[in-house]
Structures are given as structure tokens and as C-alpha cells.
N, C-alpha and C positions, 0 to 999 in steps of 0.2 A: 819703364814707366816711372815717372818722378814723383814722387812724394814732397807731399808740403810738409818741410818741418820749419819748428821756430825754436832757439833754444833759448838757453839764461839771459843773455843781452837783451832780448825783444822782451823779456818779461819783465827784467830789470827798469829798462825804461819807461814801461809803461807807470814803473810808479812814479815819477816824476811830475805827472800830467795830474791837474786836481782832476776831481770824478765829478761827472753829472750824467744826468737823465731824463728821459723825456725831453730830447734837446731838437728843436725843429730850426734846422740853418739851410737857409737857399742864396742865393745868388743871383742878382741883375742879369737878364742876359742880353748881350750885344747884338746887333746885326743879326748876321744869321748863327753865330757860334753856338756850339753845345756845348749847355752849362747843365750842374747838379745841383740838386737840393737832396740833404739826409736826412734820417729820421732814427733815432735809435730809442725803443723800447723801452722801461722800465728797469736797468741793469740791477744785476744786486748790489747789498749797498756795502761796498767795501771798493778799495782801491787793490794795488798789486795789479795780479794777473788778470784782472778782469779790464777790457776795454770798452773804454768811454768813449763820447765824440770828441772830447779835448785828444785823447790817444790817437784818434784819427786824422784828425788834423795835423798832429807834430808826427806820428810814423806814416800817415798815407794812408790811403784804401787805393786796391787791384781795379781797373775794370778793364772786361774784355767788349769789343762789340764786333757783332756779325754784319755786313752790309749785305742784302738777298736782293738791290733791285724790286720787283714788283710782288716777289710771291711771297709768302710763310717764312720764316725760319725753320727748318728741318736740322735736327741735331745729329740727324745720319746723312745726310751731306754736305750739308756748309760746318765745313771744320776748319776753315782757314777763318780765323780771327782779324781779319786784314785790316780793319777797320780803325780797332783799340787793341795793339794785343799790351795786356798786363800793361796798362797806362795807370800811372802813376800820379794821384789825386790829393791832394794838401789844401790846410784850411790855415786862415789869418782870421787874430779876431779873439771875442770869448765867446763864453758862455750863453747860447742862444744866438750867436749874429757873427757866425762865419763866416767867413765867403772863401770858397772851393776853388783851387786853378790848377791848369795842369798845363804841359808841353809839349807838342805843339799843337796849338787849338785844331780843333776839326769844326769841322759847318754841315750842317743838313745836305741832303743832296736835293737837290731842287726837280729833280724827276717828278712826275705826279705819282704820286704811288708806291714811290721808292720807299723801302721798310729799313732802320736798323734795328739788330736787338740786343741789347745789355746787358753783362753780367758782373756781378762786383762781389769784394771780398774784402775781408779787412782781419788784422791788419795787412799793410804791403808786404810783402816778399820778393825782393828783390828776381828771382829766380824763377818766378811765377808758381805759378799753382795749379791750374787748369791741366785737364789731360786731354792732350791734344785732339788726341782722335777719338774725343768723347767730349763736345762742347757743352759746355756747363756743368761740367762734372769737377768736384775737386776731390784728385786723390789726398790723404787725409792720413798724416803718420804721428800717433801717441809718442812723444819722447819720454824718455826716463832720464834722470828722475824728477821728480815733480816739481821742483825748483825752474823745470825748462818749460813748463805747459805754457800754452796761450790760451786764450778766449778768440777762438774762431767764429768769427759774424759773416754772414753770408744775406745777401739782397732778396729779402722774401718779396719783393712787389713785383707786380706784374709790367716788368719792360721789354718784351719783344714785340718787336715786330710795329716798333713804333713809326711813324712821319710826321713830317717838318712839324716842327712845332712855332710855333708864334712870337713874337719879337721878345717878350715876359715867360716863356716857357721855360720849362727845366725836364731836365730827368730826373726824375723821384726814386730815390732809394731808401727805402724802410728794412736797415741791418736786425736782425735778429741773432739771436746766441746758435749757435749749429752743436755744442756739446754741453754736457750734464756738466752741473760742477759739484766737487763734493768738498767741507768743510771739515772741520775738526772739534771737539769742546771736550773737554774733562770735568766730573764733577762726582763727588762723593756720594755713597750712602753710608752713613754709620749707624749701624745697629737697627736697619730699616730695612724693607724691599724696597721703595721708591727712592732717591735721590733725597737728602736731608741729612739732617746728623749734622754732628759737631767732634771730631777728632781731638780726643786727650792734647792738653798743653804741651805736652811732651811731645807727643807723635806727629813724623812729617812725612807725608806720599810724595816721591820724585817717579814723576814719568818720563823713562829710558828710551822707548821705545813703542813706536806706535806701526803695524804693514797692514795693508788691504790684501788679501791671500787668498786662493781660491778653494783650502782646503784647511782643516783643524792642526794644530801643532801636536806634537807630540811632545810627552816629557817623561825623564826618568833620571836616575841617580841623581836627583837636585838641579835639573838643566832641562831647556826645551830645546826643540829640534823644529824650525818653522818651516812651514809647508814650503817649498817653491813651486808650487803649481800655479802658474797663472789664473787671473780671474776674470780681467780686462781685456777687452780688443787692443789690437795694435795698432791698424790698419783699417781705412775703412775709404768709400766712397759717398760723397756729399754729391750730391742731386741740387742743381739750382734751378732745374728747368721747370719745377714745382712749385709755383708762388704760391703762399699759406694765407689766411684769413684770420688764422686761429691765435690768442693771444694765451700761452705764450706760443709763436710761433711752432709750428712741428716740423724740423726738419727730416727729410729723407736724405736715408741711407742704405747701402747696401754695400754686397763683398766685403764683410767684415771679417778680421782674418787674423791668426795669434793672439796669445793671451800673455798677461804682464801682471807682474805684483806690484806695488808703491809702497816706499816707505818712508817714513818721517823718524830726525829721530832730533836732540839738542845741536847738536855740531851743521848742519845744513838747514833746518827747516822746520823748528819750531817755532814757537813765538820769541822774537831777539835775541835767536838763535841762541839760546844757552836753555836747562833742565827747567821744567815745571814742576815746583812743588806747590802741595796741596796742605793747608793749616789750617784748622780752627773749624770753623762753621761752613758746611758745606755749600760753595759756590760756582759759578759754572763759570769755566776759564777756560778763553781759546788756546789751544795748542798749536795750529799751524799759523805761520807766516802769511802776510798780506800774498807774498808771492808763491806762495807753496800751494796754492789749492789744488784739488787735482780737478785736471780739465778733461771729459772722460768720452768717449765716443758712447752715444745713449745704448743701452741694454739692459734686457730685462731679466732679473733677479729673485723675479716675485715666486720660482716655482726653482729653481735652485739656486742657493744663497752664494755670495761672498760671505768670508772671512775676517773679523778685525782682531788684531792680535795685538796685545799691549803687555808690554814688559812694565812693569814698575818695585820701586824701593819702597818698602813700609820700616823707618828706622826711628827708633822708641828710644831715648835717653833714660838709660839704667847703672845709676852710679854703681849698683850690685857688680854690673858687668866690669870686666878686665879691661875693656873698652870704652866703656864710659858707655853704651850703646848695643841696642839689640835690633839686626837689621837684617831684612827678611826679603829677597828676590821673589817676587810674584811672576807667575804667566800664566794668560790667559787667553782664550780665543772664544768667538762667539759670533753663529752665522747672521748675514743682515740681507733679510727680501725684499726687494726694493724694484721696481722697476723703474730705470735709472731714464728720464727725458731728455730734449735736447731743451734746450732753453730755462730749464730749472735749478737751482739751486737747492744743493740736501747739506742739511749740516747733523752729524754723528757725533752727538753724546756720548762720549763714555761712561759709563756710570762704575765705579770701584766700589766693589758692597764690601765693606768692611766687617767683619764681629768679630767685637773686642773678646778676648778670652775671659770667662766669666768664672770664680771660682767659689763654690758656697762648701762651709765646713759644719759640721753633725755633732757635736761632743754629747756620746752615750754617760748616760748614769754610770757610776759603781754598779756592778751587781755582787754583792755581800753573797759569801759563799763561807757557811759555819762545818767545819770538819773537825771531828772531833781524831787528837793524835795522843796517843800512848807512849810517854815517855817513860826511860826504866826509873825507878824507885829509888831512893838513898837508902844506905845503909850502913849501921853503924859499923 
């Protein structure tokens, strides 16, 4: 069974492409040829890993199609994709005024009655995607680490089982997001429960380390010990045979299978890739990378949590010290219920409660205590 994977390169490129949304691009169509027009949703608003329709247009979108002659599409027997297999779709153009081509053109069939039906996916994979012997199904594999994810889009409209369409027709594809995404943000609380405060001139928080984990860390002799229990799906199966309505779209899935931890840390996948310190007036600072989100197969959390676990430096300039500095390894973990959607974006606050060590001093009175002492006598 093949697994879609996508790694660092496909994520890499995508930052290249500016980002837009809500982007509706169609295509003239000739004679009798079959042409596409897309639709992409409301993306989040960030570039990296997330795909745009500029991303589509310079990597591709997949599509497969069925040709069935006069009857239905059935996805338990027409499994030969004879039609389209994994055709490969490119746009010229900008923003809002694409135009779509592929090689080598296909034409309607002029039969009366004749049905094809279409399946697409974005971005391209060389390799395809589709599992064979399960038409419109995309097997679906989480890579690690998170620097490799992609933004898997998948064709929520309804195009089976269409005919000839008319000299201006198109196929309509309206991509949707098929996995959860989850973000990063740090930000203080000093001397508060909520998120505020203002960290002494002195004092600077460097965040080390950040894992998504499917169980609490342990710590002892001055060190943590982090869970590796998975929390995450690995694997999973995307359903395109289910056109949605729903904004944001609801993908299906099913056979969801192993679990995985993510982690962030300066050297790969923080924000420009180097340590995040935290100064002065507590403010809310992303941690991960445009291309680091994690892109997650949807699950739900709401009734057993993941794990977020964050290492960080609390280091205090004390000329007192031999070092010029007093610096302090923190670890913490703490569970998050969530039930995780396809098509949404979560982004996780960290919030670091600090309390400053506070010290008040008492100076008691004298207490006068008169004892009378008996010394010996002179004499002469």
C-alpha cells in the first residue's frame, strides 16, 4: 500500500510562492477539451507550509478521473483510473486570473450519457497518491519532523459522474485543507495567573525546547526525562468520495494508525532558526517557523489530552555570582483538550508563569532582660 509522503523540499518551495485566498481562477475552454477552474477557501494567514493557489499553480495539483460510460461511478468497481491517472495540472498568471493546463488534453466523450468522475489533490506528488484499489481514497502518511509536513488539500465539490459539458464549461474544484494545523506562540506571565507582567531588566527567558507528547515528563535529580509516547496519528485514510458543504470543510477519514511526538527546538525549527528570548514586558512571540507548523491528521483530544513540554533558561545577571549570572533549567509539561479538525488552524500559547522570589524581613525589638549577679567583695 503506498503512502503519500511529502518532505522538506515540497515545504521549502512552497515558501517561494506569495500567499493568497479566496482565489477563484478558471479557464476558457476550447472545442470540446476538458478544462478546470479552482477554488481555494480562506487559507490561514501565513505562508511556509501552508498552500495557496499561487502553490498550485507552480507545484501542480493531482487529478484522477474515472470514465463508467453510461452508469454511476462505483468505487468498488471502477478502480482503473484510465481516464486521468495522477494528471498533472499547472497554472500561468497571478493572483485571481490563472489559467490551468495540463498534457495531453482529453475531450469529453460524445456518447449521450457517457459519465466521467474526478478526483484531485494538491499539492502534486510525483508518485501519486491514490490507493489503487480504493478509488478516491488517499493513503495519508504524517512525516517527522515537522519541518517535512505539508498542507494536504483535497477537492470537496461535487464532480462525479459528470457529462459533456458546453463549449465555456469547466470542472470545478473547490480544494479544502484535509489536516489540522497547529501553531506555536510564547509569552510570559510575571507575577500574575493570566499572561502579563514585566520581567526585571536583568532577567532573560531563552526557550530551548518545545515536544507535542502524549504523556507528562518526569523529573528528578535536576533533569527531565520526556515522555516518548506518541500522541499523534501517523497514518491515516482521506475519503474524497464525500463532497462537504460545510465551511470549513469536514474531511473524512478513517484507519488511523500509530502515534508520533513533534518537536521544535532553535537549531531546525524555531522562528530563524536560532533561541527565543523573552525581555521586559510580557509579549506574545511566535516560536515556530513559517515552515515548521505541524500539519496533523484531525483527532480528537477533548477527553484525553496531549502533552506540551517546554524546556526553558530563566538567567538573572548577578554580579554577586562567580559568573556574573544566576541561571535556572526549567521543565514543564502540561495537558491540552482539543479536539483537533481538518481544515482549522490552532495556535498554542505558551504561557511561562514566573514568581519572582519575594523576600520580607521582621527586626524584633530588644527584649531588656534585668538579672541581678552577685559578684565577690574586695578586700582589704
Amino acid at each position: 500500500m503506498k503512502k503519500f509522503k511529502f518532505f522538506g523540499m515540497m515545504a521549502v518551495a512552497a515558501m517561494a510562492v506569495s500567499c493568497s485566498s479566496d482565489d477563484v481562477v478558471q479557464q476558457v475552454q476550447e472545442d470540446n477539451a476538458i478544462q478546470f477552474s479552482t477554488y481555494l477557501g480562506n487559507a490561514a494567514q501565513s505562508r511556509g507550509s501552508v498552500v495557496t493557489t499561487g502553490d498550485m499553480a507552480t507545484q501542480g495539483f493531482g487529478v484522477y478521473a474515472y470514465y463508467t460510460a453510461n452508469v454511476d461511478f462505483d468505487a468498488n468497481t471502477h478502480t482503473n483510473a484510465d481516464f486521468m491517472y495522477n494528471q498533472k495540472v499547472t497554472g500561468t498568471g497571478s493572483e485571481g486570473s490563472y489559467t490551468w493546463t495540463y498534457s495531453p488534453i482529453k475531450y469529453w466523450p460524445n456518447n449521450e450519457g457517457d459519465k466521467v468522475s474526478f478526483f484531485a489533490y494538491a499539492p502534486y506528488n510525483e508518485s501519486g497518491c491514490l490507493n489503487v484499489s480504493k478509488p478516491g481514497q488517499i493513503d495519508f502518511e504524517v512525516v517527522n519532523p515537522v519541518a517535512g509536513h505539508i498542507d494536504l488539500l483535497w477537492n470537496r465539490s461535487a464532480t462525479a459522474n459528470l457529462t459533456k459539458a458546453s463549449i465555456t464549461g469547466t470542472v470545478d474544484f473547490n480544494f479544502a485543507h484535509a489536516l489540522a494545523r497547529i501553531g506555536l506562540t510564547v509569552q510570559t506571565a510575571v507575577d500574575q495567573i493570566y499572561v502579563g507582567g514585566e520581567l526585571a531588566e536583568n532577567t532573560t527567558i531563552t526557550v530551548k525546547k518545545v515536544m507535542l507528547t502524549g504523556a507528562k515528563h518526569t523529573y528528578e535529580a535536576g533533569a527531565a526525562t520526556v515522555s516518548t509516547t506518541g500522541a499523534f496519528y501517523k497514518t491515516g485514510v482521506l475519503d474524497m468520495n464525500n463532497p462537504s458543504t460545510d465551511v470549513p470543510a469536514v474531511a473524512k477519514w478513517s484507519e488511523q494508525a500509530g502515534t508520533q511526538s513533534f518537536t521544535w527546538n532553535p537549531d531546525d525549527n524555531f522562528v530563524s532558526n536560532a533561541e527565543v528570548k523573552l525581555t521586559g514586558a510580557s509579549v506574545q512571540t511566535k516560536l515556530n517557523n513559517d515552515n515548521s507548523y505541524a500539519m496533523v491528521i484531525p483527532q480528537d483530544f477533548s477527553v484525553t489530552p496531549f502533552y506540551v513540554y517546554v524546556e526553558y533558561e530563566v538567567a538573572t545577571v548577578d554580579e554577586s555570582n562567580s559568573d556574573n549570572n544566576s541561571t535556572i533549567t526549567n521543565y514543564i509539561s502540561t495537558p491540552v483538550y482539543l479536539n483537533l479538525e481538518s481544515g482549522k488552524a490552532y495556535s498554542l500559547n505558551l504561557s511561562l508563569g514566573m514568581t519572582s522570589v519575594k523576600i520580607t524581613a521582621d527586626v524584633d525589638d530588644w527584649a531588656e532582660v534585668n538579672e541581678e549577679v552577685d559578684v565577690p567583695e574586695n578586700f582589704n
